[in-house]
C-alpha positions as CSV (number, residue, x, y, z in Angstrom):
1,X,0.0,0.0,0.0
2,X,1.4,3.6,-1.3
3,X,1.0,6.7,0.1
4,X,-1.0,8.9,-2.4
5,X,-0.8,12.4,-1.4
6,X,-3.7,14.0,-3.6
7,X,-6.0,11.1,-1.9
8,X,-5.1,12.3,1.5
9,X,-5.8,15.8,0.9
10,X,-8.9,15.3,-1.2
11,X,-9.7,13.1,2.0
12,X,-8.8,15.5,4.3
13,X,-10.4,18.7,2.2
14,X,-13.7,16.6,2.4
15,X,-13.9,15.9,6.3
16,X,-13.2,19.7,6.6
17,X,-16.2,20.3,4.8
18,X,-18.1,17.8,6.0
19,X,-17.9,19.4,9.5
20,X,-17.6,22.9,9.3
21,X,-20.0,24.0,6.1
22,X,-23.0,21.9,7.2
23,X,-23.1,22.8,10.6
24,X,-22.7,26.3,10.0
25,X,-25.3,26.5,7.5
26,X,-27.6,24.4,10.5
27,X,-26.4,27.4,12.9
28,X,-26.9,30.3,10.3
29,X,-30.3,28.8,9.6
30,X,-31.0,28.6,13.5
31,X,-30.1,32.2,14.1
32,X,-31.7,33.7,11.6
33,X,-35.2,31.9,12.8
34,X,-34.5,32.7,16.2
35,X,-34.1,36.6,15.3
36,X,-37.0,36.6,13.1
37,X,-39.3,35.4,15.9
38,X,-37.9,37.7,18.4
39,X,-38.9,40.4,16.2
40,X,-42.1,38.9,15.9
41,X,-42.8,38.6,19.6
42,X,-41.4,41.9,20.5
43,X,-43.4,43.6,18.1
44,X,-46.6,41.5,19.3
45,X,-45.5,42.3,23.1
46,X,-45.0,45.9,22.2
47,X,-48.5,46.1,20.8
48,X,-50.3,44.4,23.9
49,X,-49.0,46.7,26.4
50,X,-50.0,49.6,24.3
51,X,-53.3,48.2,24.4
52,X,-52.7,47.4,28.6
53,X,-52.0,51.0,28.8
54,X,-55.0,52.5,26.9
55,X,-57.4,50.2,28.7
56,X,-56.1,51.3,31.8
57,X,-56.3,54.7,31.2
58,X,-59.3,54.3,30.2
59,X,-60.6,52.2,33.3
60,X,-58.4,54.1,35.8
61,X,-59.3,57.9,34.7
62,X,-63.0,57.5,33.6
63,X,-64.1,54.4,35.2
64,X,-62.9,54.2,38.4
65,X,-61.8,57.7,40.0
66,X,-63.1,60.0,37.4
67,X,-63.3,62.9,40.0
68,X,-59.0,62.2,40.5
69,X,-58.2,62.0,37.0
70,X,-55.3,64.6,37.4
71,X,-53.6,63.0,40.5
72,X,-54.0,59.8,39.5
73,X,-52.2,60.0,35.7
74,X,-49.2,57.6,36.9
75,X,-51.1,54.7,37.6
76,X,-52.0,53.5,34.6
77,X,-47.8,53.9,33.4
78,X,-47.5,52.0,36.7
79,X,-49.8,49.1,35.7
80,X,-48.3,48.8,32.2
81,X,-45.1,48.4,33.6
82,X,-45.9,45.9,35.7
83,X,-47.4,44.0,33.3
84,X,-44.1,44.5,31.3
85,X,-42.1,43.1,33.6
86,X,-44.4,40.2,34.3
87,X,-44.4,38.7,30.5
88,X,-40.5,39.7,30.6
89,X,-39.9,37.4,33.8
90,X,-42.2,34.6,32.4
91,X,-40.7,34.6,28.7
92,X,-37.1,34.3,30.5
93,X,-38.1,31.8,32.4
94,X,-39.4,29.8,29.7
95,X,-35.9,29.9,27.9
96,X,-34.3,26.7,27.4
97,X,-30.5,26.3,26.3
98,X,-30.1,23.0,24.0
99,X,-27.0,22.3,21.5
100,X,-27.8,23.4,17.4
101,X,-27.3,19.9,16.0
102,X,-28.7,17.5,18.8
103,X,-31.2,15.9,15.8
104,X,-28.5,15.8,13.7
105,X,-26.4,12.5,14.4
């Protein structure tokens, strides 16, 4: 048996490829759904606290103490924030770290 130098680095050039370009293109692929639904749920997220914050104005300034309106303008800032800080705590503790190719092998 001879040693063939152009079969070892074909053979070697391979294996390189093999284990760096697929799972990079795995990890690219990864990233760039992960980033698209962050954007997604941020946006969403952004919207329902809008909508906390009008409906508590709404129910804390014309509902509820419509003779305080003036004094009482913080609270509904207050409530949204709250809120905000809720779905921030339960979406981080709903985060999971897991390896990018465990389905792969």
């Amino acid at each position: 048996m001879q040693f063939d130098p152009v079969e070892t680095y074909e053979l070697v050039r391979d294996y390189a490829k093999q284990e760096t370009i697929g799972p990079l293109r795995g990890a690219g692929r990864w990233l760039a759904f992960g980033l698209m639904a962050t954007f997604f749920l941020s946006v969403g997220i952004v919207i329902c606290l809008i909508g906390v914050l009008r409906l508590s104005q709404d129910l804390v300034l014309n509902v509820w103490f419509p003779q305080r309106a003036d004094g009482l303008s913080f609270v509904p800032y207050l409530l949204t924030l709250v809120v905000g800080v809720a779905v921030s705590a339960f979406a981080w503790s709903r985060v999971k770290v897991f390896e990018l190719n465990r389905g792969d092998r």
